[in-house]
Phi, psi and omega in degrees: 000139179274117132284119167271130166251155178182144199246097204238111164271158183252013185028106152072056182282078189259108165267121166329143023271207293341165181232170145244140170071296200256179174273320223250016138304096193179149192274159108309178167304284285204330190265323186303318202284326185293327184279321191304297181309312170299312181316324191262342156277355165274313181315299207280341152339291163302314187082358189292162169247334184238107176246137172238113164268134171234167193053049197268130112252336155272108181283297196313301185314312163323265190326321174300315196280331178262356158284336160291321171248057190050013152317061195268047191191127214194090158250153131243187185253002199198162167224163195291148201254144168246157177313142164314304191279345179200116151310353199225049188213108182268152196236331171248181161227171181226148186267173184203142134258125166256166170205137151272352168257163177265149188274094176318303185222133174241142170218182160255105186317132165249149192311135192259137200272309176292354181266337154334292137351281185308325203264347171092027190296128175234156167107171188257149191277160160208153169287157162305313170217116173266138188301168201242134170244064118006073184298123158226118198271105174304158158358276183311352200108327199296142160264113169240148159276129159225151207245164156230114209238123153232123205266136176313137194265133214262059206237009153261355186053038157325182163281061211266177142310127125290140167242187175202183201295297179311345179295147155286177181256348194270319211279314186299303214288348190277304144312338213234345173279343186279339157284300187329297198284339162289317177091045170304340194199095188272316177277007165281284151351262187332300169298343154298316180276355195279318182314301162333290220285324183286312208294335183247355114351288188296312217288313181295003191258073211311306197262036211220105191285174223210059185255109184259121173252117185198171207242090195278337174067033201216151194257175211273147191042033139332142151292010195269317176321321170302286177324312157302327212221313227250129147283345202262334160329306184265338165206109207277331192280326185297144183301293220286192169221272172280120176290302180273146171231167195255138181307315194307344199256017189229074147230170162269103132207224262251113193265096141297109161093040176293167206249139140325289187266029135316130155316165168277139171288164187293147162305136155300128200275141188236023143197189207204139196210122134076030177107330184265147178263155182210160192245075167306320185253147189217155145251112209231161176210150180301158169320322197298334195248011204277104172291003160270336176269140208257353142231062183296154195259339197199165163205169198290140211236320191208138169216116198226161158209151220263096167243043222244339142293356168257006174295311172317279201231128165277317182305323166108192203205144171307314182311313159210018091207148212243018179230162174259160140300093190319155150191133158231162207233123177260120176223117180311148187251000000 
């Protein structure tokens, strides 16, 4: 048996007359109908059975368009907030799950308290966007967990780290605690602790397999990534080392036109800031789906990402979207 999973933001899914953020942010008809559309040729594309959405603020509209297309299971944990002074002005946004299985149990990830602590957090915390917790009964039986995430976003540019593959997890936590205790990046705090708060979340689903689709809004050998995935993050004395490992790195793939001495190719950038593309949406998995572990229930078969609307216009388009789409194939043994 196959599963398709997949992680899609729909940037600024507001169905009219609404707005976002501003009053004069905002679709027509004929601009609504046209995002719609594209959005159910990005669906039917993916191909998925499982979807994790960010920037949902028309829920209800979402959920009708995805019961169309054959989505007969639709939660989020929260709705979107609008201005005190105007209503038809959204201020906030929301994740969405569609399923074709049915969703057994939605809950809202809640915050983990020492890692608050730990990150030097002061003030009272809220996720940016709260994650989705999600119970799901496969075909097969399998009761799976899936999270849905989109993690604080840097839109003051404060100051963080970029790392790259040579950082150690000792050489990040060493830089990055010296901004947390200073205060250089209140959203880099914040997203630490939003990470946390998932990484122990995750931790507790002992017996439990495990799939997070998500906009992480951190670039690929982040500390946030550490913070999400790495036990050794949260305690340098553990044995074990990774609750998550990210899908891209347990698929094969696919080399056109090979080299002897060809590099692996680069990762695809799955959005694009100031001219650089960077890999923001992720699929990460528990050890159960793990191609190392040998008594794994299922592996990744396929991880494809649906970027073929940022060639063009790298930036992306209101009309549809300005991240590309994530998707991996889980095939059960």
């Amino acid at each position: 048996m196959k599963i398709r999973v997949g992680t899609f933001n729909l940037f600024q899914f507001v169905e009219p007359p609404y707005s976002w953020y501003t009053k004069k942010e905002k679709f027509n008809n004929e601009q609504w109908e046209e995002k719609k559309a594209w959005i159910k040729k990005q669906v039917l594309s993916m191909n998925c059975d499982i979807i994790g959405f960010q920037e949902v603020f028309s829920r209800d509209a979402l959920k009708i368009l995805m019961n169309e297309l054959g989505f007969e299971f639709f939660q989020t944990v929260d709705f979107a907030k609008t201005k005190d002074e105007n209503k038809k002005v959204f201020v906030s946004t929301t994740v969405a799950i569609a399923s074709k299985h049915p969703i057994t149990n939605i809950q809202e990830v809640k915050a983990h308290i020492p890692s608050l602590k730990k990150h030097y957090f002061e003030g009272f915390f809220k996720f940016a966007r709260i994650p989705i917790k999600a119970n799901i009964t496969l075909p097969n039986g399998i009761d799976t967990t899936f999270y849905i995430c989109h993690l604080k976003s840097n839109r003051l540019n404060e100051f963080e780290y970029v790392f790259n593959k040579s950082h150690t997890l000792e050489q990040k936590k060493e830089q990055v605690d010296k901004a947390l205790k200073d205060k250089y990046s209140k959203a880099l705090k914040q997203r630490l602790c939003e990470a946390s708060s998932l990484f122990f979340d995750i931790k507790k689903q002992k017996n439990k397999a495990s799939v997070l689709m998500c906009d992480l809004n951190d670039k690929e050998f982040s500390i946030t990534i550490e913070a999400l995935t790495n036990n050794k993050y949260h305690d340098k004395n553990r044995k074990e080392t990774f609750t998550l490992v990210d899908a891209y790195h347990q698929h094969d793939k696919k080399v056109y036109n090979p080299h002897p001495e060809a590099k692996d190719p680069k990762r695809p950038a799955t959005s694009h800031f100031a001219g650089k593309g960077n890999v923001l949406d992720y699929i990460f998995i528990s050890n159960d789906f793990n191609k190392k572990n040998k008594d794994r229930i299922a592996q990744i078969s396929n991880y494809e990402i649906l970027d073929g609307h940022l060639k063009d216009n790298p930036d992306g388009s209101l009309l549809k979207s300005d991240h590309a789409q994530v998707v991996c194939e889980l095939e059960f043994l």
